[in-house]
Every structure is written in C-alpha cells, then in structure tokens.
N, C-alpha and C positions, 0 to 999 in steps of 0.2 A: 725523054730522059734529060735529067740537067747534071751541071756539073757545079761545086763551087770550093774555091780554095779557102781554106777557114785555118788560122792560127791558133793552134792550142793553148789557150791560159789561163788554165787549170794549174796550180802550185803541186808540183810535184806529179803532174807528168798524168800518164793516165795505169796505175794501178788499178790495183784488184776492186775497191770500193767505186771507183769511179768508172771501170768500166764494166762492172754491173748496174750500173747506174745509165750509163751510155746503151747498152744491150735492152733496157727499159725501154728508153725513150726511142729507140730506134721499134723497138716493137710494137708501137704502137700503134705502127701503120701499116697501111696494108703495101706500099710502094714496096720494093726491091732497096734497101738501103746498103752503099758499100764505101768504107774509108780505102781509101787508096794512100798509098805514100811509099815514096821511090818506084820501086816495080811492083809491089804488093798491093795486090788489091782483097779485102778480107769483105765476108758479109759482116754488117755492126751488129746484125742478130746473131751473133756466135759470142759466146765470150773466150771459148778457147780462140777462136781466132783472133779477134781483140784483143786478147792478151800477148798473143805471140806478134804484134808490133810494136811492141816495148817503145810506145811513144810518147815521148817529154816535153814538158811546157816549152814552149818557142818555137814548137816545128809546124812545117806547116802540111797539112793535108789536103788530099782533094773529096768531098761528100760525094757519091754521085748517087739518086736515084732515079727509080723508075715506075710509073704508074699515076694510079689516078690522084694520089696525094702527095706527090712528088716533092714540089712545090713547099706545103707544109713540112713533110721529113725535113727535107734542109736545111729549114727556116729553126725547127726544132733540134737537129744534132746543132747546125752554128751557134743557137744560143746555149748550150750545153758547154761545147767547148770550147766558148767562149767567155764561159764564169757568168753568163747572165740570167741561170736559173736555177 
C-alpha cells in the first residue's frame, strides 16, 4: 500500500465532468484506489462517492492504493489532478 499527498489543480474543483473523468482513470486498474481528505476516505471507483467530497482546486488530498499496480494508480490519479493529462 502507498500513500501520496497530491494538490488539486484542476480550475474549478472536481465536478461532475471531472470526476467522471477521475472514476475512469481510477478504473483502470486493478489496485484498490481511495482519495482520502480530512476524515473521508471514498473509493475514486464510485462516482457517487467522488462526488459527495465536493473537492476544490487547492486542496490537498491523500491517493492511497493498494495492489499489484499501486504504484501506477498514483502516478496516474496525481497526474490527473494535477492538470497534467
């Protein structure tokens, strides 16, 4: 399991387009993918969950997965929501 803290900066926070967009890329792996922030921790494969952290550019979150693609997942949501794909 890894953990890493990643700053949202996405213009306009993560809505509905963007987090079905995030539920994507999160699906694509086989790891266990989960955004954590404050005391919540959601899977990023849920978009109702996703959507119910009504989270806004500049905050920051924690990624954490789990599994054989771990590694990747992370690498994959931080450049997500981080505008760099």
């Amino acid at each position: 399991m890894i953990e890493k803290s990643v700053q949202i900066k996405l213009e306009g926070g993560l809505e509905a387009r963007p987090v079905a967009v995030l539920v994507q890329v999160a699906s694509q792996y086989d790891s266990s993918v989960y955004i954590q922030s404050d005391n919540k921790k959601v899977n990023a494969k849920s978009i109702m969950g996703m959507m119910g952290l009504g989270l806004a550019m500049g905050q920051t979150v924690t990624v954490v997965a789990d599994g054989n693609d771990e590694e990747a997942a992370v690498a994959g949501i931080e450049g997500f929501l981080s505008g760099n794909q």
